[in-house]
C-alpha positions as CSV (number, residue, x, y, z in Angstrom):
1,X,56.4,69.2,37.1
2,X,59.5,71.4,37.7
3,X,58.8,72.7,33.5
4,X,55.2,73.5,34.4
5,X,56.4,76.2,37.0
6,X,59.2,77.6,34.1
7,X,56.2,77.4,31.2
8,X,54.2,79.8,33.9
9,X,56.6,81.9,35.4
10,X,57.2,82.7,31.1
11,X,53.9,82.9,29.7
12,X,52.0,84.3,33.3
13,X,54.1,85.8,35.3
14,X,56.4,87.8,33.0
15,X,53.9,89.1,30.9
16,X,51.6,90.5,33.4
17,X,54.2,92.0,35.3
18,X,55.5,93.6,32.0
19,X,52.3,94.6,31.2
20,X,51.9,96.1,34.9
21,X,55.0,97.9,35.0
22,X,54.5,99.3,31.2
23,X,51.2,100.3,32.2
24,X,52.1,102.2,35.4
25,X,55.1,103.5,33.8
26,X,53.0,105.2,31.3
27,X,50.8,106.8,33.8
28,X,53.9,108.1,36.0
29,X,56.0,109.0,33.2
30,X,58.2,107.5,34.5
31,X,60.0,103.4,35.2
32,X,57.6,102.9,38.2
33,X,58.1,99.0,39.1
34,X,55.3,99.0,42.1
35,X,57.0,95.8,44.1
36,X,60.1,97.6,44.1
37,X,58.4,100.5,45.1
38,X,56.6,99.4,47.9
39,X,59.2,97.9,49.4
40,X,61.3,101.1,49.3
41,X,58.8,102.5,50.7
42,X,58.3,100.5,53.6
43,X,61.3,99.2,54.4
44,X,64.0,101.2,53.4
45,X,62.4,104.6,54.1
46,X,61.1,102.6,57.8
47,X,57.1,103.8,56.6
48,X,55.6,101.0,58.0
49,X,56.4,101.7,61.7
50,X,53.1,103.6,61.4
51,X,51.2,101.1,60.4
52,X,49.6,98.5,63.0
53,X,50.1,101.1,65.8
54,X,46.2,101.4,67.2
55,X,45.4,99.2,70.2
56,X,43.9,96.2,68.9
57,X,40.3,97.6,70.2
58,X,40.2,99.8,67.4
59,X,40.7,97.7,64.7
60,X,37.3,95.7,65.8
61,X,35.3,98.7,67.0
62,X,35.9,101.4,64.4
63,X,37.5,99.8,61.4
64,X,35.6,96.4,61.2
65,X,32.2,98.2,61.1
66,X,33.3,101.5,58.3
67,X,34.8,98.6,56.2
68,X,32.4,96.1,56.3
69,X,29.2,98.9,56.8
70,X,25.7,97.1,55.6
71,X,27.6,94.0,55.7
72,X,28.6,94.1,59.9
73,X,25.5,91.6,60.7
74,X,26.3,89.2,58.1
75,X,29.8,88.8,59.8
76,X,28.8,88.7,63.5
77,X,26.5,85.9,62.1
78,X,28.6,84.4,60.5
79,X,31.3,84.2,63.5
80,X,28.5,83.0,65.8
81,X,27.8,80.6,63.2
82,X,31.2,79.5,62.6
83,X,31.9,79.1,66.5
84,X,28.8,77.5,67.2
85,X,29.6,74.7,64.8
């Protein structure tokens, strides 16, 4: 089992992630790896203190309905549904 995690981590995971990082390095013109990136970003450089600031009220009555737009009634449904059951 243990060689079916190696035989993806080889033939998935490392080439995608090459590919990825050749990819974006090419558009940056520069060695952008964005893992390492993000967590530069966000942890060393403290960015993510901004994030998850809002009351939580805002979250469900501004965000939920601009992200989810025509679809807002098919998630209140689908709550009610899934509560109801």
């Amino acid at each position: 089992m243990i060689s079916n995690y190696f035989k993806g981590f080889f033939v998935i995971f490392i080439p995608i992630v090459s590919l990825a990082t050749a990819l974006d390095s090419w558009y940056y013109g520069k060695l952008t790896i964005v893992p390492w990136n993000f967590v530069k970003v966000n942890v060393f450089d403290g960015l993510s203190q901004a994030f998850g600031s809002d009351p939580l009220g805002t979250y469900f009555l501004k965000e939920i309905p601009v992200r989810f737009n025509v679809l807002t009634p098919a998630l209140i449904f689908a709550i009610a549904y899934h509560l109801k059951v």
